[in-house]
N, C-alpha and C positions, 0 to 999 in steps of 0.2 A: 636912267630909263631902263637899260641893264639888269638895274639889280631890283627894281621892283617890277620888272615881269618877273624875273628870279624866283620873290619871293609871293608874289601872284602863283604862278607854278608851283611854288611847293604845297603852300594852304591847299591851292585845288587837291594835289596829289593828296594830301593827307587826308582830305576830308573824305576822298573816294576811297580809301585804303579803311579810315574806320566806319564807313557805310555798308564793303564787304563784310569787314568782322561782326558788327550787327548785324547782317543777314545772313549772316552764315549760323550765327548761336544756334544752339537747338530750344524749339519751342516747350516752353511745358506741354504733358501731355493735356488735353480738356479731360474734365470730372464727367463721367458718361452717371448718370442715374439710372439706376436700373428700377422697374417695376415692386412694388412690397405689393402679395398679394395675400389675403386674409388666410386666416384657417378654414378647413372643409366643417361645413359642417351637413351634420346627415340625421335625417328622422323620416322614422318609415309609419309614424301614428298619424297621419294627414286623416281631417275629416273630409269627404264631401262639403263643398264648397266654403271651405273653410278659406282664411285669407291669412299669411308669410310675410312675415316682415323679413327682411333682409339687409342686417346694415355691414356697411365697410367705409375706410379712408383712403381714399385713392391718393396718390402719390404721383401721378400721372393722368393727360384725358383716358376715359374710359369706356366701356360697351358692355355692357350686361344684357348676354342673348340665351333664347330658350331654344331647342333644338326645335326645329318643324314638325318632327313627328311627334313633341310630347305640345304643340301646340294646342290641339283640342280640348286637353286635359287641365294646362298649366297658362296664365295667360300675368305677363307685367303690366301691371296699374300705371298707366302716367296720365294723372290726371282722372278724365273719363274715357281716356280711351285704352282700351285693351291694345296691348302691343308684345310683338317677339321680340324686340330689341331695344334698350333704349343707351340712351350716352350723355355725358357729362364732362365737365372739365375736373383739374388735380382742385385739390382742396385737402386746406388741414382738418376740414369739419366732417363728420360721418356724413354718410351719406345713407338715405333709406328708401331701399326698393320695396314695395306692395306685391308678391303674388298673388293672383286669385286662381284656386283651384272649380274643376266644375261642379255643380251641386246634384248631377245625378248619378245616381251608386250604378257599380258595377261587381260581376264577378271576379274580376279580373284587378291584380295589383294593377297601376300604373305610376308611373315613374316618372323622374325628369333631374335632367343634370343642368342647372344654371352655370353658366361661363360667365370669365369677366378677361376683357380684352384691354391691357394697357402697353406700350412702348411694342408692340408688335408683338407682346406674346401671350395668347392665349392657356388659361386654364382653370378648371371644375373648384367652386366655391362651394356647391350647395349639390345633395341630393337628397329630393324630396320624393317620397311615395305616401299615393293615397290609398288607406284600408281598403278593403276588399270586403265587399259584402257576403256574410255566411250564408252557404248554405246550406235549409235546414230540409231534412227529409224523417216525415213523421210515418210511425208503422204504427197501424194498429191491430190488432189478433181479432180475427172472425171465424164464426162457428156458421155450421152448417146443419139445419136440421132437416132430414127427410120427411116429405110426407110423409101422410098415416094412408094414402089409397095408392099407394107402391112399394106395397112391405116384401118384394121379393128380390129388391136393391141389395147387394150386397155394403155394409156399412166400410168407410175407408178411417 
């Protein structure tokens, strides 16, 4: 009886002894993926109300937002509704965002930076600006002829 508690005791002992050694190994580190975000791209010939395609492969969920203040100007297509923000999940497939820009002309360039938001971090895909309508300013040369019943005008 002795000798198999004995040998009861030891198995226990051993098995606890290689249960430490497994918890104690060091874990592999995890594979962190990090965000792949496209190239910039930039074009400043935008027409009035013209409409941007925008494609990318996200690698991660996503957020593709318009700044608020180029809101008026710059608007994301999802669907039918006009929107400042939209989102999606990772995919190996492109993905194609619609901007609509507004269709009434200004003097005034207007601008706008498209973001895309993956793994927490934010940054500028797209800068888009719309023409700027010319200003034209026409002269024309005009003559002046004095009457004939105030001939003591001095002529300039």
């Amino acid at each position: 009886m002795k000798r198999s508690l004995y040998k009861v005791f030891c198995i226990a002992t051993f098995v606890a002894a290689a249960m430490c050694v497994v918890s104690c190994s060091e874990k592999e580190p995890e594979a962190t993926v990090e965000p792949k975000f496209p190239e910039m791209v930039i074009r400043n010939d935008i027409k009035p109300g013209e409409k941007i395609t925008l494609n990318f492969t996200p690698n991660m969920d996503w957020t593709v937002s318009i700044p608020e203040e180029s809101f008026e100007w710059f608007k994301i297509l999802d669907g039918k509704f006009e929107e400042q923000s939209v989102s999606g999940k990772a995919s190996r497939l492109p993905q194609r965002i619609v901007i609509a820009t507004a269709s009434n002309k200004s003097f005034s360039l207007r601008s706008c930076k498209v973001s895309l938001t993956m793994g927490g971090q934010t940054k500028e895909i797209a800068s888009y600006t719309i023409e700027a309508e010319a200003r034209v300013l026409e002269v024309y040369p005009a003559t002046y002829t004095y009457p004939k019943y105030l001939p003591n005008l001095p002529k300039v």
